[in-house]
C-alpha positions in Angstrom: -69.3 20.2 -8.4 -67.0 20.6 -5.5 -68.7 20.6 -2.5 -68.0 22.2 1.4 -69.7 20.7 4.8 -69.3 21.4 8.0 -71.1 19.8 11.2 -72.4 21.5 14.6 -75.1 21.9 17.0 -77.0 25.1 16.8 -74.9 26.9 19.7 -72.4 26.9 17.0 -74.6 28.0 13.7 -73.3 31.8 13.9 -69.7 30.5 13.0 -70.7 27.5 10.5 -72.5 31.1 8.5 -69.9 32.8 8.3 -68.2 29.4 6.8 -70.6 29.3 4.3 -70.6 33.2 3.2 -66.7 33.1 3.2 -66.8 29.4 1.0 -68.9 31.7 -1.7 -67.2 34.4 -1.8 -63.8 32.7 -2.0 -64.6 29.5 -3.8 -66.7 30.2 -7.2 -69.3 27.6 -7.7 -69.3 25.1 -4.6 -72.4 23.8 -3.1 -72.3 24.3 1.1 -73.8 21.5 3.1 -74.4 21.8 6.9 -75.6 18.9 9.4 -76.6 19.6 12.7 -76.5 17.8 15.5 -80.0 19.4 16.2 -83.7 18.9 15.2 -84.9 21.9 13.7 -86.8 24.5 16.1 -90.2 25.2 14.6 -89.3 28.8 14.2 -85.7 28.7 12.4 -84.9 30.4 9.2 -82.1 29.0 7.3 -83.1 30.8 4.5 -80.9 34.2 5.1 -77.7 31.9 5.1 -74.9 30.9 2.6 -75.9 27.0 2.6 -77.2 25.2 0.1 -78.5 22.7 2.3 -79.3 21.8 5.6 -79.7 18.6 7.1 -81.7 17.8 10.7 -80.3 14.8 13.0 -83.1 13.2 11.6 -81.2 12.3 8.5 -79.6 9.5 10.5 -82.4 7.1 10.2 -81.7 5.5 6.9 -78.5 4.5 8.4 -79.4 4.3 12.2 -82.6 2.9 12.4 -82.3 3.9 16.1 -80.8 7.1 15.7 -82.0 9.0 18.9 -80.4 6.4 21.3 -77.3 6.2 19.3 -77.3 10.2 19.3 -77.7 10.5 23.1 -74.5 8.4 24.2 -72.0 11.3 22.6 -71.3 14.9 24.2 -72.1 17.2 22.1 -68.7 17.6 20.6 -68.6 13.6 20.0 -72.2 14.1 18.0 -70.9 16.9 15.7 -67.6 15.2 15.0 -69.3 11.7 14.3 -71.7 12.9 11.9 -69.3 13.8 9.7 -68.5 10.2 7.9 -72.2 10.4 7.4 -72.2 12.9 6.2 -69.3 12.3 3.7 -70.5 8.9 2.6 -73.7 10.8 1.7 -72.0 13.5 -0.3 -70.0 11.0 -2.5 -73.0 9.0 -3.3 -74.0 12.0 -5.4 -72.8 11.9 -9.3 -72.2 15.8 -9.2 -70.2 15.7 -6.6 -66.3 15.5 -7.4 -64.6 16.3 -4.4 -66.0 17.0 -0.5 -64.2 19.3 1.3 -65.3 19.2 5.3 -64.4 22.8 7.2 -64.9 23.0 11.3 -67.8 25.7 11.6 -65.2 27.8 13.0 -63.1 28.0 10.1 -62.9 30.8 7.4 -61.7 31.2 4.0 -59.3 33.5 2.8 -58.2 32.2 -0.7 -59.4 30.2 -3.4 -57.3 27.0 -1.7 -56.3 26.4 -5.0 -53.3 24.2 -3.3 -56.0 22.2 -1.8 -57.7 21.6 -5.5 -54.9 21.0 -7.1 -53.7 18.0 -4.7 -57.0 16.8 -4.7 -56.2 16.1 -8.8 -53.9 13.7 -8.1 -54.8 12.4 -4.7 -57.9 10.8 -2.9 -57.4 12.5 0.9 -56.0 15.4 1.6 -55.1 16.0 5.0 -53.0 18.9 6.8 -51.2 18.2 9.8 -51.3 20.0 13.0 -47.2 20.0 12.9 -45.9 21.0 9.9 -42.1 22.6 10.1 -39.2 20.1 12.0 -37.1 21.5 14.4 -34.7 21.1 17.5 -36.3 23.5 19.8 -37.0 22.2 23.5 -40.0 24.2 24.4 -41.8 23.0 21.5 -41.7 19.3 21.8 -44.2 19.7 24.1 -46.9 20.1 21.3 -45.3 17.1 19.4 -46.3 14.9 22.5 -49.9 16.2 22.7 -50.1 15.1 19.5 -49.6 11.3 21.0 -53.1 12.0 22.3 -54.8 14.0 19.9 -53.6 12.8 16.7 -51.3 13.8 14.2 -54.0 15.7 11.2 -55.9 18.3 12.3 -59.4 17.0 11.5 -60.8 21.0 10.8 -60.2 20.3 7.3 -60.3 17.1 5.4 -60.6 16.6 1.7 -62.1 13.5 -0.4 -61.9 12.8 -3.9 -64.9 11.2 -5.3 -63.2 8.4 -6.6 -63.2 4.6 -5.6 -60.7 4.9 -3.3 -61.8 8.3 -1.8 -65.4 5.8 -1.3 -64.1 3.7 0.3 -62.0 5.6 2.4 -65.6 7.1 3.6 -67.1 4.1 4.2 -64.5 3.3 6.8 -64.3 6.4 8.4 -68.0 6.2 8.7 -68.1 2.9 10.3 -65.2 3.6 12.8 -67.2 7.3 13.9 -70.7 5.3 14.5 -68.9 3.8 17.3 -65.7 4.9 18.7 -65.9 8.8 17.9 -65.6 9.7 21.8 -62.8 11.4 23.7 -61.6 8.2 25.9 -57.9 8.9 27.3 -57.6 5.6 28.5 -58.7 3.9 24.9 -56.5 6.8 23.2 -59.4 8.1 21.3 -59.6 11.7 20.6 -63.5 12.0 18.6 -62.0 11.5 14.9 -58.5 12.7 14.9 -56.9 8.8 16.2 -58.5 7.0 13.5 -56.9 9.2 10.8 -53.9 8.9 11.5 -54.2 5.1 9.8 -55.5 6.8 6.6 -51.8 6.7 5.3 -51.6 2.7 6.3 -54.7 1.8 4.5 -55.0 3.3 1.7 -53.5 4.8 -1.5 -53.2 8.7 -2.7 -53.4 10.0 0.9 -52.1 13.8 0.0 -50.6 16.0 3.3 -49.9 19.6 2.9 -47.7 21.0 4.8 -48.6 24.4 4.4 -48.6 27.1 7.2 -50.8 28.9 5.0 -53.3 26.3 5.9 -55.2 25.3 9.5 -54.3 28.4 11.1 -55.5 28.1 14.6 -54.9 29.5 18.2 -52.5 26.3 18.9 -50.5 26.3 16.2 -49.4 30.2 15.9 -45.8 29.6 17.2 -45.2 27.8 13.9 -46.4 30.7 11.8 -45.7 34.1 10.9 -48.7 36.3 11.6 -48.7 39.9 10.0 -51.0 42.4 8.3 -50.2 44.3 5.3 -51.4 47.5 4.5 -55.0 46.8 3.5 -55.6 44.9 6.8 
């Protein structure tokens, strides 16, 4: 079973639905997880969306005994992004599970990422990168230098094998994002995006798809062709 997460506060649950219904309709037979940085309000329905599961803040405890004071020293942005390892880790403990897949909640599907399946065959991490066509043009070094303080993969997508290296790939990630996933300039720390970029240093199978099919996004749109056919 191939699953898809994504993690946000309820400010952003609108988007992370529209994740979900575009995963099914795209995607066959997936299993959608969302996390939220939230407790539930008592008068929530989940039940009208596309997810197979959703998971309160709560969830932390059986790795953060003290969960609540841990979850109060991040932003709101720092929270969502952290609880992604978690998130991860828990998803690969599961024998059904042979790949995770985590989306933004902002994303949408438009294919079967059958280029994303396939590389997950062979490798343990997938990653895309915010860059992906070299070039001699001035104006657009700029972007290549923002990357200096961002990091080099955009973290909207990330794909895990569940393998022994794709566990242990998770169990690092998740230790680095229960304490350093915060946006500190002066440490160099953008939430998760710094850490990854030592996936390719520490461990094997680390797949990058250069694809400009892939992580389309209102930064990167010089570096793709944007058009619409016929059908819209």
């Amino acid at each position: 079973m191939r699953y898809i997460f994504t993690t946000c506060a309820l400010n952003y649950y609108p988007n992370a639905r529209l994740l979900a219904a575009s995963a099914k309709a795209h995607l066959g037979d997936v299993k959608t997880v969302l996390m939220l940085a939230d407790t539930y309000p008592s008068d929530f329905d989940f039940g009208d969306s596309d997810f197979d599961e959703v998971w309160p803040i709560s969830e932390l405890e059986q790795d953060l005994p003290n969960h609540m004071a841990w979850v109060f020293g991040h932003s709101v942005m720092e929270l969502a992004t952290a609880i992604k390892g978690f998130v991860l880790k828990k998803l690969l403990e599961r024998k059904d599970c042979e790949a995770a897949l985590f989306l933004d909640p902002d994303c949408e599907i438009h294919s079967d990422l059958t280029v994303v399946f396939d590389k997950l065959y062979t490798k343990d991490i997938v990653l895309t990168p915010h860059c992906c066509l070299p070039h001699t043009q001035a104006d657009w070094i700029k972007f290549e230098l923002n990357q200096h303080r961002v990091g080099t993969f955009n973290l909207g997508f990330l794909g895990v094998r569940n393998s022994a290296e794709g566990k242990k790939f998770a169990d690092w990630w998740w230790h680095r994002l229960q304490r350093h996933c915060v946006i500190d300039a002066k440490r160099h720390l953008f939430t998760d995006q710094k850490w990854i970029d030592l996936a390719p240093s520490y461990f094997d199978h680390v797949g990058v798809i250069r694809r400009s099919t892939l992580n389309l996004a209102r930064w990167n749109t010089f570096q793709r062709e944007v058009t619409r056919n016929a059908s819209g």
